[in-house]
C-alpha positions as YAML, in Angstrom:
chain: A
units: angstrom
residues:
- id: 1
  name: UNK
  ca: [-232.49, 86.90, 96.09]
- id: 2
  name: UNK
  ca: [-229.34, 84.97, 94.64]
- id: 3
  name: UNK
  ca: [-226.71, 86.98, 92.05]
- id: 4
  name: UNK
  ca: [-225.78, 85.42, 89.07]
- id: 5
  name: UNK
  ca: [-222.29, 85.12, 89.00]
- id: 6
  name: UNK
  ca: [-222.53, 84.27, 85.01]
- id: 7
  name: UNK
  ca: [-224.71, 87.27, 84.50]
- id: 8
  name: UNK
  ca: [-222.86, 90.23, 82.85]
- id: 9
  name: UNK
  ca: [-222.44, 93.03, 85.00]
- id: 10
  name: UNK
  ca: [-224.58, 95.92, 85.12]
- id: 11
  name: UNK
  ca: [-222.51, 98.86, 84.95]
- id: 12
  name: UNK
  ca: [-218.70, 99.17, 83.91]
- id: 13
  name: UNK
  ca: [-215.77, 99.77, 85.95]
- id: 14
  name: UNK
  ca: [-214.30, 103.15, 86.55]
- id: 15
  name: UNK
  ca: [-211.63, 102.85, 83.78]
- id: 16
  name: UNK
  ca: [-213.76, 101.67, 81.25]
- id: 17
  name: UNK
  ca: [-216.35, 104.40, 81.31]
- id: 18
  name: UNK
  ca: [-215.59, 106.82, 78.92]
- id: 19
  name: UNK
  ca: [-217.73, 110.48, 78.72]
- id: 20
  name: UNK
  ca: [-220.67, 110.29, 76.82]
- id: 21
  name: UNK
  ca: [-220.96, 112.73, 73.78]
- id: 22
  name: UNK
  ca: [-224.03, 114.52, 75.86]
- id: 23
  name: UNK
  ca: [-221.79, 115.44, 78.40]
- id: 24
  name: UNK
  ca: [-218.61, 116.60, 76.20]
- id: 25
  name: UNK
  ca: [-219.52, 120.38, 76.55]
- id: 26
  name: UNK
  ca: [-220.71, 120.47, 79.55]
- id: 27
  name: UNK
  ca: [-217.12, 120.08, 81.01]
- id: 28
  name: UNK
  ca: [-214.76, 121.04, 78.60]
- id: 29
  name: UNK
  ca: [-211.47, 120.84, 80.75]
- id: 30
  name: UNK
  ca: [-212.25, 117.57, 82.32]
- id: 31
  name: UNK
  ca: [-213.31, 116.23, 78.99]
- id: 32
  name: UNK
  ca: [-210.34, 117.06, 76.84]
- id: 33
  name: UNK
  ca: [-207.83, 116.19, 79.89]
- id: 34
  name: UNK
  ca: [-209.61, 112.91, 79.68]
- id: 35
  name: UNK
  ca: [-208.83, 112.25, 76.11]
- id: 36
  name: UNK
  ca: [-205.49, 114.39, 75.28]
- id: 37
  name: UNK
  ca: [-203.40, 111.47, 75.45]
- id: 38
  name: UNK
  ca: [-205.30, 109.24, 73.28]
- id: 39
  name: UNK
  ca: [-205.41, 112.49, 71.01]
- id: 40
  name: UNK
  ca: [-201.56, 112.65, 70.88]
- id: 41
  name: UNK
  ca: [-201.43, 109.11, 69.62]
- id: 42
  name: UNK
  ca: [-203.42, 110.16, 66.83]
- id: 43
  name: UNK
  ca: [-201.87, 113.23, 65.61]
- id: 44
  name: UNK
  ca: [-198.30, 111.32, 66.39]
- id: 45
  name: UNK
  ca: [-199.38, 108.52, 63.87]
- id: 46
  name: UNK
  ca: [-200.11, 111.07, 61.15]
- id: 47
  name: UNK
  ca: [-196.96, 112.91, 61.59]
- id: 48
  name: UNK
  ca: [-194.98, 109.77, 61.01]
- id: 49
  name: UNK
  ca: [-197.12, 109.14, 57.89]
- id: 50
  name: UNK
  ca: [-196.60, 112.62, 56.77]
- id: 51
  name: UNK
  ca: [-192.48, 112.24, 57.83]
- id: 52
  name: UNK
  ca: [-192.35, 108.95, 55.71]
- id: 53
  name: UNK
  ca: [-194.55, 110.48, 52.88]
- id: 54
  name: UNK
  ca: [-191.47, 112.03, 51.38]
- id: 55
  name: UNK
  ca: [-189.42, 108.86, 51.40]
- id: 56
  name: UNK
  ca: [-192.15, 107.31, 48.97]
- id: 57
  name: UNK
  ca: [-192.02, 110.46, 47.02]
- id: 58
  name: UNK
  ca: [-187.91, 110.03, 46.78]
- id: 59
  name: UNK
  ca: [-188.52, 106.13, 45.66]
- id: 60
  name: UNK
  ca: [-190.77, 108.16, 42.76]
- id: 61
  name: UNK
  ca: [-187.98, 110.45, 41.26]
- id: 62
  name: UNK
  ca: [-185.63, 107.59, 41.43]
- id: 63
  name: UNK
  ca: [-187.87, 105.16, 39.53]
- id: 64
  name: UNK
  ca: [-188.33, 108.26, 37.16]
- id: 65
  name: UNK
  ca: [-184.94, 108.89, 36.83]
- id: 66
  name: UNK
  ca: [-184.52, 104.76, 35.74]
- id: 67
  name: UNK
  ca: [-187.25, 104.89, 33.08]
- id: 68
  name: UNK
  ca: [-185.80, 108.01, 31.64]
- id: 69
  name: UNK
  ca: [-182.46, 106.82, 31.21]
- id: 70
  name: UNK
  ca: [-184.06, 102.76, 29.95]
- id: 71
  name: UNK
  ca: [-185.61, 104.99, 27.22]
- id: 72
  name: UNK
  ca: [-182.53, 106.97, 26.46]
- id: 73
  name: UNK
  ca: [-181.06, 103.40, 25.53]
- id: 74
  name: UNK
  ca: [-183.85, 101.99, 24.26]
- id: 75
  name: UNK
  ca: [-184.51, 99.49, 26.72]
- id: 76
  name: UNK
  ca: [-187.78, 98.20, 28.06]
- id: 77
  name: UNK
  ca: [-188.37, 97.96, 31.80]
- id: 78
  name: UNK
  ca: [-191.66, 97.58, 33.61]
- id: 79
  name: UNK
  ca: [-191.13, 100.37, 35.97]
- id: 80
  name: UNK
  ca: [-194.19, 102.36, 35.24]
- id: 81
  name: UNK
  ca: [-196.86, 100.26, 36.59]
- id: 82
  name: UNK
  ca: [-194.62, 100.09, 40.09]
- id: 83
  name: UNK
  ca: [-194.01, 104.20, 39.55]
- id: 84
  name: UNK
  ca: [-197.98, 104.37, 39.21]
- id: 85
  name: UNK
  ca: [-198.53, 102.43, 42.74]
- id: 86
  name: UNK
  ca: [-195.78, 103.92, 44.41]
- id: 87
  name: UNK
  ca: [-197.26, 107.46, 43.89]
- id: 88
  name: UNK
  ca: [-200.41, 106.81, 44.41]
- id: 89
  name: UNK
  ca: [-199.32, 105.22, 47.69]
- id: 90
  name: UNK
  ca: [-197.94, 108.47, 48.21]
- id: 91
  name: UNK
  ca: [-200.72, 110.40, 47.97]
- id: 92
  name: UNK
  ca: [-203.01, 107.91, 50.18]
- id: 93
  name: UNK
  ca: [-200.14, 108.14, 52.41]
- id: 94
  name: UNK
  ca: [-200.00, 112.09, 52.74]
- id: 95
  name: UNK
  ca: [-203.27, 112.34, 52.83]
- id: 96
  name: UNK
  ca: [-204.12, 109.93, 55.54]
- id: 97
  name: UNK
  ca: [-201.48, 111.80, 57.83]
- id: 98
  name: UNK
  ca: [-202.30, 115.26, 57.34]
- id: 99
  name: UNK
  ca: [-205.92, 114.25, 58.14]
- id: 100
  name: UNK
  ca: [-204.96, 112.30, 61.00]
- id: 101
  name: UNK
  ca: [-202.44, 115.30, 62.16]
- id: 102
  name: UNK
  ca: [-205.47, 117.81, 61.44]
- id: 103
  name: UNK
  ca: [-207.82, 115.33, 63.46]
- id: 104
  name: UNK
  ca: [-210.45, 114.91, 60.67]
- id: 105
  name: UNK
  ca: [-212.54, 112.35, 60.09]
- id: 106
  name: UNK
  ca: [-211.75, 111.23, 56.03]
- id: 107
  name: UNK
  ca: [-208.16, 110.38, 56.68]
- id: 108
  name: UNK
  ca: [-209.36, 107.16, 59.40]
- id: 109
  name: UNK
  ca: [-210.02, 105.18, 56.11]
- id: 110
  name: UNK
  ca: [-207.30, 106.23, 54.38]
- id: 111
  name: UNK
  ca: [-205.07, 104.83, 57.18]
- id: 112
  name: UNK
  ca: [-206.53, 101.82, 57.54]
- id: 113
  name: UNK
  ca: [-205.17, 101.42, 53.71]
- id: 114
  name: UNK
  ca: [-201.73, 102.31, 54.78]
- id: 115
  name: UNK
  ca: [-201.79, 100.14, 57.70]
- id: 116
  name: UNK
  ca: [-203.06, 97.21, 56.03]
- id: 117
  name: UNK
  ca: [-200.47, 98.23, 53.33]
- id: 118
  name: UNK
  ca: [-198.08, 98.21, 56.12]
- id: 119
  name: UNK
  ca: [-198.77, 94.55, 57.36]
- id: 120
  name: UNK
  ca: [-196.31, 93.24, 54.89]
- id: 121
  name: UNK
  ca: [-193.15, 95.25, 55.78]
- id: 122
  name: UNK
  ca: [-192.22, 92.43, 58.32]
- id: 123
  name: UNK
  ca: [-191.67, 92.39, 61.42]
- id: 124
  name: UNK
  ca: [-190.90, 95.65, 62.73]
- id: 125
  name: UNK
  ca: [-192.92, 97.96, 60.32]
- id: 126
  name: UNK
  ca: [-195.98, 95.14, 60.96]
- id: 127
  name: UNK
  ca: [-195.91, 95.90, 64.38]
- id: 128
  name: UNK
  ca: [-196.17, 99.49, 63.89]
- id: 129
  name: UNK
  ca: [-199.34, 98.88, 62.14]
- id: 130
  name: UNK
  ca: [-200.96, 96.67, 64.73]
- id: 131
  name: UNK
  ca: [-200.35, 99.83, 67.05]
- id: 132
  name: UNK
  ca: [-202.07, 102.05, 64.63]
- id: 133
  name: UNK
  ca: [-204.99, 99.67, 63.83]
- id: 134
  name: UNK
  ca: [-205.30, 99.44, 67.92]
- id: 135
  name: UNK
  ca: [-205.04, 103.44, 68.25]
- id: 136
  name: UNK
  ca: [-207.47, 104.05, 65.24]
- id: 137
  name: UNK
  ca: [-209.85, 101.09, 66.24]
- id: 138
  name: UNK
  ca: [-210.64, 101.80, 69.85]
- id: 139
  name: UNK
  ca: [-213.56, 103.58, 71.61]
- id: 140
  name: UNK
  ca: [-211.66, 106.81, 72.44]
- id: 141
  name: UNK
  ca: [-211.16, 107.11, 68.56]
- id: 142
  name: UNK
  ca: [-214.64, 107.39, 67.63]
- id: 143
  name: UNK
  ca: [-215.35, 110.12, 70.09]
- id: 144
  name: UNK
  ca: [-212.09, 112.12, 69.33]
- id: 145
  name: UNK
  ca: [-213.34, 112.32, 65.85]
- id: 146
  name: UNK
  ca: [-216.73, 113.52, 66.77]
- id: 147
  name: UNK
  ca: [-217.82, 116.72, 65.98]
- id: 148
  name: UNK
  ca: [-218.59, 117.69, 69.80]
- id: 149
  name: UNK
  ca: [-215.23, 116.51, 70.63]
- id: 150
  name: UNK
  ca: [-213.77, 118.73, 68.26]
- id: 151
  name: UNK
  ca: [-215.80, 121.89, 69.29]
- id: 152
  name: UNK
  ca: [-214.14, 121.25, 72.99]
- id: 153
  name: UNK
  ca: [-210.86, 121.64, 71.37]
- id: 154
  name: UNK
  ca: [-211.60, 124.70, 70.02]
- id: 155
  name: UNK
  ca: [-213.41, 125.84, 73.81]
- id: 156
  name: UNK
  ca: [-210.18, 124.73, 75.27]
- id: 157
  name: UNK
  ca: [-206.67, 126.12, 73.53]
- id: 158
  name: UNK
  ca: [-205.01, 126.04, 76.50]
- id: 159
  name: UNK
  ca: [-204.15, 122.28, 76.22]
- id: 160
  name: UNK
  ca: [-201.19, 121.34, 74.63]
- id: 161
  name: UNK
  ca: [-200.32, 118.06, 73.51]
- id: 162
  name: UNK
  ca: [-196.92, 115.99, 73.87]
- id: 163
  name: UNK
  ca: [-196.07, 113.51, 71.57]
- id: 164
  name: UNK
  ca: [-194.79, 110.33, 73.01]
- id: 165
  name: UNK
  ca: [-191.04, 110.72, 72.58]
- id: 166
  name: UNK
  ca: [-190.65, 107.04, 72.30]
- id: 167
  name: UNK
  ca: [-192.86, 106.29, 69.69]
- id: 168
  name: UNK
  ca: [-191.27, 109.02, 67.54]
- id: 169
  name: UNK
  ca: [-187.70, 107.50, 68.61]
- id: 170
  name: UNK
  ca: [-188.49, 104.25, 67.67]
- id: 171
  name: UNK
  ca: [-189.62, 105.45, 64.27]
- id: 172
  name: UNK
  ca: [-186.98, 107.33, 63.56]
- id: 173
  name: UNK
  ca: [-184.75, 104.14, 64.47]
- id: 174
  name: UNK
  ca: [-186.71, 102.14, 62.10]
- id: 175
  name: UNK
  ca: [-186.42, 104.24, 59.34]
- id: 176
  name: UNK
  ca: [-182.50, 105.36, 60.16]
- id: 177
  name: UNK
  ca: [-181.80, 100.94, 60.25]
- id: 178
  name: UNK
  ca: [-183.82, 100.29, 56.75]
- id: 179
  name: UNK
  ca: [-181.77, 103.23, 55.68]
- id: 180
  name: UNK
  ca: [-178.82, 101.80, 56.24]
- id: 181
  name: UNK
  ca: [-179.50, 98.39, 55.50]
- id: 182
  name: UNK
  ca: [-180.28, 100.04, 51.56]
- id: 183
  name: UNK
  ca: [-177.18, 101.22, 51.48]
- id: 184
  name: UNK
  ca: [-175.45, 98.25, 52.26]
...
């Protein structure tokens, strides 16, 4: 009997094989140490969206602060529809990344606003986003938000996460350098 080289194969390799749902509390330890990276991503992502919430909020007050003093002179300016958007960014925004942090289900649509949202800050914030989309996209994803999976973090406490220190860096340059390239 001949193989088919063209045929596709008939079982995955052993990095691509990810634990079924069936056997998520069966092992508990081996099945969150299998996923607690991936897991960190997640929550990482909505702790920068809930870190950059209140810069949205700040852009809010400000545009307040504008429309109060145009009317204290009389003047018309068209700040209310951006106000509006801005805020309800905001809230989108917050919401996304305390669901994300909190590792529920609702806020995975909610980001996919934000990141498609954040496609247009070009190039580094658009970059960001194509991380995010890839994080909240992927295989592991769909099983981390699970309802099994989330029952094995509450059989296993003893598993702490890290957040990857150079993701949060690298935010935390980004915003510091758009900072400072508003003030200039």
């Amino acid at each position: 009997m001949e193989v088919n080289p063209y045929a596709p194969p008939t079982e995955l390799p052993v990095s691509d094989q990810l634990v079924s749902l069936d056997r998520l509390l069966e092992v508990p330890d081996v099945s969150r140490s299998e996923y607690i990276v991936h897991e960190s991503k997640i929550k990482t992502i909505g702790l920068v969206y809930l870190i950059t919430a209140p810069l949205l909020l700040s852009a809010v007050v400000i545009g307040f602060c504008a429309e109060y003093r145009a009317l204290l002179n009389q003047a018309y300016t068209p700040l209310w529809g951006m106000i509006t958007l801005i805020s309800l960014f905001f809230i989108i925004q917050a919401y996304a990344g305390y669901s994300l942090w909190r590792l529920r289900y609702r806020g995975k649509p909610l980001a996919t606003v934000v990141i498609c949202i954040g496609m247009v800050g070009f190039p580094l914030i658009t970059m960001l986003s194509i991380y995010c989309a890839h994080v909240l996209r992927s295989k592991m994803t769909k099983i981390i938000f699970s309802p099994e999976y989330l029952r094995v973090i509450s059989a296993t406490p003893r598993h702490k996460l890290k957040p990857p220190v150079f993701f949060l860096v690298s935010v935390f340059l980004v915003i510091l350098w758009y900072s400072l390239i508003a003030i200039l």
